[in-house]
Each structure stands twice: as C-alpha cells, then as structure tokens.
C-alpha positions in Angstrom: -17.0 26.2 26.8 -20.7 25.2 26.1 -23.2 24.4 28.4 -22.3 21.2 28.9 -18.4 21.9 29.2 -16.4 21.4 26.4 -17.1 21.7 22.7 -14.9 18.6 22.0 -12.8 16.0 24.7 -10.3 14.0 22.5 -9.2 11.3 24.2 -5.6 10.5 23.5 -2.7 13.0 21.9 -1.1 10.5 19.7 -1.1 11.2 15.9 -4.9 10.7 15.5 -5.6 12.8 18.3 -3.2 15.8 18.4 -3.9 16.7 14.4 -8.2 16.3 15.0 -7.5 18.7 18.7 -5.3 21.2 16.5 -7.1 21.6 13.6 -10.4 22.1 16.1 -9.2 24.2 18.3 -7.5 26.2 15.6 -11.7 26.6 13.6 -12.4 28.2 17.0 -13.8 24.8 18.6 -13.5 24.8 22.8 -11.0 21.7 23.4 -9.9 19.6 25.6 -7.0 16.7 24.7 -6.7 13.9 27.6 -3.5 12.2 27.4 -2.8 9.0 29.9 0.9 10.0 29.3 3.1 13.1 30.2 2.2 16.5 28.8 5.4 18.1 27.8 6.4 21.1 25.5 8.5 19.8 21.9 11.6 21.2 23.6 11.5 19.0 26.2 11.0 16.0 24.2 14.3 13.1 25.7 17.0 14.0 22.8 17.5 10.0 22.3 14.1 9.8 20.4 14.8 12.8 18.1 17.5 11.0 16.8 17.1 8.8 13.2 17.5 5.4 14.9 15.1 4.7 17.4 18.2 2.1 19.1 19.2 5.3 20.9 16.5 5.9 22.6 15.6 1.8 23.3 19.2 1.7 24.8 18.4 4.8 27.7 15.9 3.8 30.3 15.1 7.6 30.9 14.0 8.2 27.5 12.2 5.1 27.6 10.2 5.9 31.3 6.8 7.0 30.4 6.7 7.1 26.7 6.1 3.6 26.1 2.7 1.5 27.6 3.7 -0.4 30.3 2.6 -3.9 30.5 0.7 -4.2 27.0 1.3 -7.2 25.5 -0.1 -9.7 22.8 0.1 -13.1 21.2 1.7 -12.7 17.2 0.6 -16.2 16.4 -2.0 -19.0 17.8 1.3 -20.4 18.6 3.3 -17.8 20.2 3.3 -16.5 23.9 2.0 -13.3 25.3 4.8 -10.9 24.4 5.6 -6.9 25.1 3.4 -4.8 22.4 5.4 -1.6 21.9 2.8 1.3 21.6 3.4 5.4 22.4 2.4 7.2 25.6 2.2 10.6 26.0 2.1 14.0 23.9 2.7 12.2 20.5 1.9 9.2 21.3 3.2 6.6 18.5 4.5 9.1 16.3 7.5 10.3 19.2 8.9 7.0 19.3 8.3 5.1 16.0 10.8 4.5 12.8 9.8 7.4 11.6 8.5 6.1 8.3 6.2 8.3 6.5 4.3 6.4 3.3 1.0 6.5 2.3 -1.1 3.6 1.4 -2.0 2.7 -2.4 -4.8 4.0 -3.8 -6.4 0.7 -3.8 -6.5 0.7 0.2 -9.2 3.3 0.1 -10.8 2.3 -2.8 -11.4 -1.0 -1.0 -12.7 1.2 2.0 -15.6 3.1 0.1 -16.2 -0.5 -1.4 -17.0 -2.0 1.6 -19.5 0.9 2.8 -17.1 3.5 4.2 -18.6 6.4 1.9 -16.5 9.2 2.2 -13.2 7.6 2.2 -12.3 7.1 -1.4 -9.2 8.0 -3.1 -9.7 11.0 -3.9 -11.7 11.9 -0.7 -8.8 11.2 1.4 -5.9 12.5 -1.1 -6.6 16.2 0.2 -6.1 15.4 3.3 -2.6 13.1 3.0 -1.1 16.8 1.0 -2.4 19.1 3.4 -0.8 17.2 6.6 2.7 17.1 4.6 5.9 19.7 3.8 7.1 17.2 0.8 11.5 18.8 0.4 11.8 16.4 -3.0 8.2 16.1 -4.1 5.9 19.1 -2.3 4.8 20.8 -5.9 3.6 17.5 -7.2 -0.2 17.9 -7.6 -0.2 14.9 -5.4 1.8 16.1 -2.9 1.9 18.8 -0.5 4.4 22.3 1.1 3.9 23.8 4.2 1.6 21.0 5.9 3.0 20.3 9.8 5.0 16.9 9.1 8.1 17.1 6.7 8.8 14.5 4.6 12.5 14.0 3.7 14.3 11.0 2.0 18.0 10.2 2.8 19.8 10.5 0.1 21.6 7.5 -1.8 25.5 8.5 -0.7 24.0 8.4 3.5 22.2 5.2 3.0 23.7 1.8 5.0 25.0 -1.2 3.3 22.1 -3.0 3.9 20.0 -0.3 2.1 22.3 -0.4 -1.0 22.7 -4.2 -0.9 19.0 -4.8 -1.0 18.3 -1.8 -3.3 20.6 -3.4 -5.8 19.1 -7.2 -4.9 16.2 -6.2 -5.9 16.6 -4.0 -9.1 18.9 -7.0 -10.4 16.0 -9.2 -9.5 13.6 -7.3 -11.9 11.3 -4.8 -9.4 11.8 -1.3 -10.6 13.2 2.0 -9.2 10.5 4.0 -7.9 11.9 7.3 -6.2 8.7 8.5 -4.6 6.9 5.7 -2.7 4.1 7.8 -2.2 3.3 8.6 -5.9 0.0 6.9 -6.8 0.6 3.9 -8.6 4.0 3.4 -7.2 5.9 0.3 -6.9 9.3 -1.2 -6.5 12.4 0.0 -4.6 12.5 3.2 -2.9 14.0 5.5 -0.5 12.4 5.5 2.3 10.2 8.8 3.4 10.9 9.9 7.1 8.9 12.6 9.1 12.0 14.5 9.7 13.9 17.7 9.3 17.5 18.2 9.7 18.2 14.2 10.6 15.6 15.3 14.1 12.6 13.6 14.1 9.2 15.7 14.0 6.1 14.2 15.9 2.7 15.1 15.9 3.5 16.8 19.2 5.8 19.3 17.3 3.9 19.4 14.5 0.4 20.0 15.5 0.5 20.6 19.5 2.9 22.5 19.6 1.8 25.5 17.2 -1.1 25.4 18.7 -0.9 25.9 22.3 -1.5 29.4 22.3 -4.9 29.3 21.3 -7.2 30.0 23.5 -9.8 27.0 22.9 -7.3 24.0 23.2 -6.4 22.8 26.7 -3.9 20.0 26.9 -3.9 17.5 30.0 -1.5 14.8 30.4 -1.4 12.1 33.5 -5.0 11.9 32.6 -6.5 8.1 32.2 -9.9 7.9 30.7 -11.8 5.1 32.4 -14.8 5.1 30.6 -17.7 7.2 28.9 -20.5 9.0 30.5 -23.8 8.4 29.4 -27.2 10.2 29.4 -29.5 8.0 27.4 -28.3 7.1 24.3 -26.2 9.9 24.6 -22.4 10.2 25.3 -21.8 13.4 27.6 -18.5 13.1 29.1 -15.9 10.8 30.6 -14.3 9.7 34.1 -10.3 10.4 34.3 -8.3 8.9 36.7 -5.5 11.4 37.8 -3.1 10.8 40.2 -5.7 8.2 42.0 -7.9 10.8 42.2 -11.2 10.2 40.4 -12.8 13.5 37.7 -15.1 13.9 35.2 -15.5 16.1 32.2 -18.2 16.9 29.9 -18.5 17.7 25.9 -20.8 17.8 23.2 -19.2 15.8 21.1 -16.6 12.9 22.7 -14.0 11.5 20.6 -11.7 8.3 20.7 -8.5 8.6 19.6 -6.8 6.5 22.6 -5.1 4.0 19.6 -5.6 0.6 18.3 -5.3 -0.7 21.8 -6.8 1.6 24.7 -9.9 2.7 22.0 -11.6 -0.5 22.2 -10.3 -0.6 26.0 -12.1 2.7 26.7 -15.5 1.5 24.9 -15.6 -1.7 26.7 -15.4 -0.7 30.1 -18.4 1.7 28.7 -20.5 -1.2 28.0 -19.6 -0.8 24.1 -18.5 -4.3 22.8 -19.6 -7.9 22.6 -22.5 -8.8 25.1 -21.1 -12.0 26.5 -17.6 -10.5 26.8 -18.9 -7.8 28.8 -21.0 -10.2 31.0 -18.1 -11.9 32.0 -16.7 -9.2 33.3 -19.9 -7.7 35.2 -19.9 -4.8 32.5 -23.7 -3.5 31.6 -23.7 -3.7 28.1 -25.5 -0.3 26.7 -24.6 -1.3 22.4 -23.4 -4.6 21.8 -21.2 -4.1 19.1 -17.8 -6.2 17.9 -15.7 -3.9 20.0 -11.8 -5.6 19.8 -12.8 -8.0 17.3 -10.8 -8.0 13.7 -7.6 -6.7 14.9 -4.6 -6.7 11.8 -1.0 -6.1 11.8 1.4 -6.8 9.3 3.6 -9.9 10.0 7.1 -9.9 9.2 10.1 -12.5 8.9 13.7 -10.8 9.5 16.5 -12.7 7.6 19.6 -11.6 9.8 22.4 -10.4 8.8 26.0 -10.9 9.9 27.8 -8.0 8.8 31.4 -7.2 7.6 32.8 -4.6 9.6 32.9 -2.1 6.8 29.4 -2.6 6.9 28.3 -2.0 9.8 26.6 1.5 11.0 29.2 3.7 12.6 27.7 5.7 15.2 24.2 5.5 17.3 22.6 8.0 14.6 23.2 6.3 11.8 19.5 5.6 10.1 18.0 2.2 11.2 16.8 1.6 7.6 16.1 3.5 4.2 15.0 1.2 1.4 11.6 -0.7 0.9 10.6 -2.7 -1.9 7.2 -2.9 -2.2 5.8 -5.5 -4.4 2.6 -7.5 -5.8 2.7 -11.6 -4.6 1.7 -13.4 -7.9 -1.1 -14.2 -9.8 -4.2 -14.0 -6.7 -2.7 -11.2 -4.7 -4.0 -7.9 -4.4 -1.9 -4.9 -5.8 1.0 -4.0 -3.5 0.2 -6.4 -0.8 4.0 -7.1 -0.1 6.5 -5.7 1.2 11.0 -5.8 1.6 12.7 -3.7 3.9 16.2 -3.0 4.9 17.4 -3.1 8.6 21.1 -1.3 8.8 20.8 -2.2 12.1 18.3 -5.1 13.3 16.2 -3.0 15.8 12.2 -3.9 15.4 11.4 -4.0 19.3 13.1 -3.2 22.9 13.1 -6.9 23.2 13.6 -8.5 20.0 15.7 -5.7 19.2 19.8 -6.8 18.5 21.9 -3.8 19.6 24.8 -5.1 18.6 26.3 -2.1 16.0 27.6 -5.6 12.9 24.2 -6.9 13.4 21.6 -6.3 10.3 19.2 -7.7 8.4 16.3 -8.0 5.7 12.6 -8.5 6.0 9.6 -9.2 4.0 5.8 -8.3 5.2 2.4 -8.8 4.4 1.4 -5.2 3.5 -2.3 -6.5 3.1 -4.1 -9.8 5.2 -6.5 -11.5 5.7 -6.3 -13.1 9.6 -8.0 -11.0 12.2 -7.5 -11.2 15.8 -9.1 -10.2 18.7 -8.7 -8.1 21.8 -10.8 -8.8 25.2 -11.0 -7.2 28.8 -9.0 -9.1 31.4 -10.7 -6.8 34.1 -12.9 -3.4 34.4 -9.6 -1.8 36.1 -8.2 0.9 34.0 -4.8 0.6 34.8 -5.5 -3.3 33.6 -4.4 -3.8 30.0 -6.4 -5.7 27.5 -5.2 -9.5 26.4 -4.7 -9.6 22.8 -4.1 -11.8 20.4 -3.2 -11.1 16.8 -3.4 -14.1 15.0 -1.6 -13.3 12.2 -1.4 -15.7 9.8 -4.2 -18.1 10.9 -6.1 -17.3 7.8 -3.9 -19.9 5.2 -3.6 -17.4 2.7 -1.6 -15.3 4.5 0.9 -18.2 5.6 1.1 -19.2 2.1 2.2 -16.0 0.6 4.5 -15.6 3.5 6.1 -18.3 2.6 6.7 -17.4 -1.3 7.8 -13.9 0.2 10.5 -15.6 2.6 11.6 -17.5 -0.3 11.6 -14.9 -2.2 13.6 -12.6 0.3 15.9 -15.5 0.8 17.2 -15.5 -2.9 17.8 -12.0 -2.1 19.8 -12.6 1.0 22.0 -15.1 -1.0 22.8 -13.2 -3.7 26.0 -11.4 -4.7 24.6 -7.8 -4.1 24.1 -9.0 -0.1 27.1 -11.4 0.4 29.6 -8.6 -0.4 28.4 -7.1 2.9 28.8 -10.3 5.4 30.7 -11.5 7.6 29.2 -15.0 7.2 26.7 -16.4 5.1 22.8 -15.9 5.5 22.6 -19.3 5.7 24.6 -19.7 8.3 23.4 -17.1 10.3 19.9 -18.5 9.3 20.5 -21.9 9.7 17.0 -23.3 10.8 15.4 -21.2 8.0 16.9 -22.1 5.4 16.7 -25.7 6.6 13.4 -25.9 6.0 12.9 -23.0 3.4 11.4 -25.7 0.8 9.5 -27.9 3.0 6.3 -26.0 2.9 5.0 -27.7 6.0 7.8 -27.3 8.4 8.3 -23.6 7.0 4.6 -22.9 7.7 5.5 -24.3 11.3 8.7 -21.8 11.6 6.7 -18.7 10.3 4.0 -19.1 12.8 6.5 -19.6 15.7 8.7 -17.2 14.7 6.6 -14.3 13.0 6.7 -10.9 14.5 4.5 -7.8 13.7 5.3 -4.3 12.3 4.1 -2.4 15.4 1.3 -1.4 12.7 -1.9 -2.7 14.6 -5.4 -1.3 13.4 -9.2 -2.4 13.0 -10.2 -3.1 16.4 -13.1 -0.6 16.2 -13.7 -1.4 12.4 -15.5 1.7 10.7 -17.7 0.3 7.6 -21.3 -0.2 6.6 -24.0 0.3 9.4 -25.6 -3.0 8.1 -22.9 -4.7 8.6 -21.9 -7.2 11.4 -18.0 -6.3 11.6 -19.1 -2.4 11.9 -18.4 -0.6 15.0 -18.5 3.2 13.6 -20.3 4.5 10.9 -18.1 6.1 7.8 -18.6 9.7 10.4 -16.6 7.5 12.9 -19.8 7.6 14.9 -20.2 4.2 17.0 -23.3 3.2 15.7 -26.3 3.1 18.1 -24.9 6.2 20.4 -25.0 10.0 19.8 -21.7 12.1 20.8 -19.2 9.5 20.8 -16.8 8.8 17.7 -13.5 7.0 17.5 -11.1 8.3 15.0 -7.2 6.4 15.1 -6.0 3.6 13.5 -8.8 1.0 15.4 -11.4 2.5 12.8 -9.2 1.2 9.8 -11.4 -1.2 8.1 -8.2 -3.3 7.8 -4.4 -2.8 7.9 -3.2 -0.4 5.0 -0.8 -1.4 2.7 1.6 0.6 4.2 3.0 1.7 8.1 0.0 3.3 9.4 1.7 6.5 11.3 0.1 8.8 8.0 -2.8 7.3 7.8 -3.5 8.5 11.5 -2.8 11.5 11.2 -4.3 12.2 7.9 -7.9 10.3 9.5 -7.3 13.5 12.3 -7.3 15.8 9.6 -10.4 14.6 7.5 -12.4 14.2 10.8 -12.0 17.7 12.2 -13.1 19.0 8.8 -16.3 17.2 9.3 -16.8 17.5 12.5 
C-alpha cells in the first residue's frame, strides 16, 4: 500500500468493477474491491444461475437471496407505478444473473460518443478493448474479434435453437431483413444468433472471468458485505470512503477512488457525498461540495412483448433450455439513426422475477428501442445507505421515441401474425393479445397502451453522464474523472453518455478494461 493506504478502492465487483480491479492489480497496482454483496469463490457460485435460462435461478429463492438488490425499484413510464428494478449484488454483480447476452454496440454508438466531447472513446479507440476482453469459439481470428480474452463468446447453434427463435428468424428473413451470423461484426445488421458469455451451456461472469484468476495476486484484496456510504474528502480531494459492514462503521483510504457501484448505487454513492444537483441535496440536508447533474439523464431501452401461446411441440422441454437465441436488429425508417431497433425471441417469456411467465408453453416476441431519446431521473429519498434511490425512467416521454415504438410494434405484430409464427401456437397472437391488437392502428390509444404497458431491458445507463467538461449534462470528464474533484472517477454503465444500441453487459466490462489501461 501507499501512504495513504491503497493504490486504488473500486467500489463495486460487478462487470465494470471486477475487469478495471483485475487488470490493476494484475500491472502490479495495490487494490482493494468493495462489494455491498457476498464475496464468494466461482465454485461456489448457486448452480441455478450457471444455467442458460436465467428462469432457474428466478424460480429458487436460495439462489435468488443476496444476488439481487433488494428494494430497488423505478417508474418505466410517467404513467406507470414504482415497480422492482432487477440489478446484480455481489461478486459479479449484473453479469452472474443476466441473460447472458454478449453483443457489442455499432460503431456508430461511439462515434456519437467522441462527437459529443468524450475524446478517447471513438471506434477505433474502444475496438481494442471489446477483442481483448473476448475468447470469440466461431469468430476469435477475425481482425475484429478476439482468443484467449476472459469472457467466451459462443452462439447456439441453429439445430438447439427454440421455436420461437426459428419462427422469428424465418419472420423476419421472409420479411426482407437479412442474415447476419456475427452480430458483432462492424456494420452488421439483420437476424442473428445470439452471442452468450458462455462455455459448455455454464454461464461465465466477470467473477470467473476476471476475479477469479486473479485472486492470487498479491496486490488485489476482495471484500464483500462492504456498503460504501459515501466519499471522503480532503479539499478538493477524494481520499477514501466510509463502509458500513455488519452495522459497524470503517473507513479506507486510496490515491485514486473509483466508482463502479452501477447505474444505480454510483450516482447513490456521489450524492450522499455532496456530488449532484444543489437543491436535491438541500432537501435532504446534504452539503453540496460540486454541484453537478448527478442521477439526471437516465436511459433504458423500452420494450413491448407480444405473447405467445405456444403449441405443445413448441414449448421448451426442460429448465435449461435457452430463454432466447435470435435478434433482429434493424434501422426504423427514414429519420432513425442506424441500428436503433431491435426484435428478440423469448422461448420462454422470462424478462423479470415479477413480470416473468414461468409457465414452460408460454413465449413470446419483442421489439426495443436500441437508441432513445427520453431521459429520466434518479433522486435521494434519504442520506441512509441502506435507503434506495427513487427512480423514474421515463421512457418514452420524449415523442419520438413513442412514435417509433409504435411503427416497431406494428411492425413486430405483422410478424407475430404471419405463417412462420402461427405454425407454433396454440392460439392466435391476437387472441392472446387481444387489447393490443385492438388498438394497434389507433395511434392515440396505442400511444396510451405503450406507455402503460412498456417495460425496460434491465439495460439502464447514463446517470453519471461522461462528456464534454463544458457541458451542462457532464458529470465525468472523457478520464471518467467527476469534474471539479481530484481522485475520484466513476467507470460502469452510469458514465454512458446514453444507452448503446445494444445490452450493455460488454460495454461494461470493456469501459473496465480501457480505464485500467489509463489509469
């Protein structure tokens, strides 16, 4: 350690986190990794959540118990209630119980980025990164592409898929989008296999990818059941943070502090360190030390699921079967920005504990915005740690979004009725869909269904929005340094100037990777 403890205290072991504390520890840096979660070896990881559908693990309350937040919650719509949030806890955090989906954005994501002042994050800046975190089995010699990087990347092959993968797979070729077998491949677009971080139908985390290999060196030090409070300040100066373990109250100081608590706990963390909006903090008695739009801009992807009543030959047979295989990713129309859309099969309809149908016959379809517009916002209810932020996601309160929502419902509806789909029902979509396609081409009472019926991709980002300094959305500089304050960075998905065009597990782990280079 150096004088003032630690070389480096990352808070927060979740894909972010547990690549940057890895790849740090491993260039000889002094580390210690804080996780609010448990601390466990990969062999110890619940078998339910190794398996390919994540349904195993939602249906066994033991596997469940302390690897997902408790009580975080947030509003989809302006006009939708408070409802569960489902977000990681402990070693691994998002990556040990996610859908395993492993694609990258499009290049146009990042060229976006470095046009909107985040120097350092173009294209080609960032492609290094995405093939070094990456053991490609179809596509790894690909100049593109990567072998031997900690997360496998493996596609299910066409004779494993479910028969809502082939039904919407053929849908959409016979609708005129066009086979593209490596979703990842720059410039791609159309249908494709899905690419999973997996290896031998077993999920692999960041925790087995990164923590694991790494716990023998000397300078990382990995401590779960730890709750970072807030930062401590000398100055301007970040030199350490509180922890709450076990009720009892610690400290710990570093050089250099880094965020990388997630697109919820992040902004949490800075905010009850008198980081974020003045007012909001004087509401709450917080002294605000940088006031900065802390929680403000928060993006998701929304998504409409058209279920699916499937034949019994269709159904999945067992509890492993894959949840989902096959995406179709897409450009709107004339107006919409490259790839912003998205189709996705669901074998099995399983997109939250809650929301989630368990019923083996019950599938479905579903159609995303892969880029928005609307931004939402997340606040403090209280200075308590163990209090969880209110937020509210506001999807679709920008009218773009809602209106090419709508096209992509339709669109996903024509899908759902064709012959490729029907072969695979038990009844119609539209009769398992009745209100939907009730109002499918009344474009104000379909605009009324979307926003009360809208759900998210679990793919939340931008709520510490990295950008130009000059800027009034910024909250870290293009370092990840939150601007006005030495020794304190955030790097997760909260920097993400705005959702990516894709699920956002890579893109955390690759931001990891690029920062502890430039660390």
């Amino acid at each position: 350690m150096t004088d003032t403890g630690w070389d480096i205290i990352v808070v927060g072991a979740g894909s972010a986190g547990a690549a940057l504390a890895a790849r740090a520890a491993g260039r000889g840096r002094r580390v210690l990794l804080l996780e609010a979660g448990p601390d466990f070896r990969s062999a110890q990881t619940h078998e339910a959540w190794r398996s390919p559908n994540p349904v195993r693990a939602l249906l066994d309350p033991a596997a469940v118990e302390g690897m997902v937040w408790p009580g975080v919650e947030s509003s989809r719509t302006d006009r939708q209630a408070q409802a569960p949030y489902w977000r990681g806890r402990g070693v691994g955090g998002s990556s040990s119980i996610n859908g395993q989906i492993a694609i990258r954005p499009p290049a146009e994501d990042f060229e976006d980025w470095a046009a909107a002042g985040c120097a350092g994050w173009s294209w080609q800046d960032v492609l290094p990164y995405f093939a070094r975190l990456e053991d490609d089995e179809e596509f790894g010699d690909e100049p593109y592409h990567g072998r031997g990087g900690p997360t496998p990347i493996f596609r299910t092959p066409r004779e494993r898929w479910g028969s809502v993968d082939s039904a919407l797979c053929d849908a959409a070729l016979a609708a005129g989008h066009p086979w593209a077998p490596d979703v990842n491949a720059p410039g791609a677009s159309g249908v494709s296999p899905y690419p999973i971080n997996s290896r031998d139908g077993r999920r692999v985390s960041v925790n087995d990818g990164y923590l694991e290999p790494a716990r023998s060196l000397p300078g990382l030090t990995v401590r779960g059941g730890a709750l970072v409070d807030r930062v401590l300040f000398a100055g301007n100066r970040a030199v350490g943070v509180r922890v709450v373990e076990d009720g009892t109250v610690t400290t710990e100081h570093a050089a250099e502090i880094v965020l990388s608590a997630g697109v919820i706990h992040s902004p949490a963390i800075l905010l009850r360190s008198g980081v974020g909006p003045a007012a909001d903090l004087g509401r709450l008695g917080i002294e605000v030390r940088q006031d900065l739009p802390v929680g403000h801009g928060m993006q998701d992807h929304p998504m409409i699921v058209i279920s699916l009543l499937l034949a019994e030959h269709a159904a999945i047979r067992t509890a492993d079967d894959r949840h989902t295989n096959v995406c179709v990713r897409y450009t709107s129309g004339p107006g919409g920005l490259p790839h912003d859309m998205m189709f996705v099969s669901l074998n099995q309809n399983v997109l939250s504990m809650e929301a989630a149908d368990k019923r083996l016959p019950a599938g479905g379809v579903g159609v995303w915005l892969n880029q928005n517009h609307s931004r939402g916002v997340l606040t403090l209810r209280s200075a308590d740690p163990e209090a969880q932020p209110e937020v509210r996601e506001r999807m679709l309160s920008d009218a773009r979004d809602l209106e090419r929502l709508r096209l992509g419902v339709r669109a996903l509806a024509e899908l759902a009725r064709g012959p490729e789909v029907a072969r695979i029902l038990a009844a119609s979509a539209e009769a398992a869909n009745a209100r939907l396609f009730e109002v499918l081409d009344d474009d104000a009472a379909l605009g009324e269904h979307l926003l009360a019926t809208a759900m998210d991709a679990q793919h939340g980002t931008s709520t510490c929005r990295m950008g130009d300094p000059g800027d009034a959305t910024t909250v870290v500089d293009p370092a990840c340094r939150v601007l006005g304050l030495d020794g304190l960075r955030v790097v997760d998905a909260s920097i993400f100037p705005s959702v990516p065009r894709a699920n956002t597990n890579l893109t955390a782990i690759m931001a990891g990777e690029l920062m502890a280079d430039r660390l």
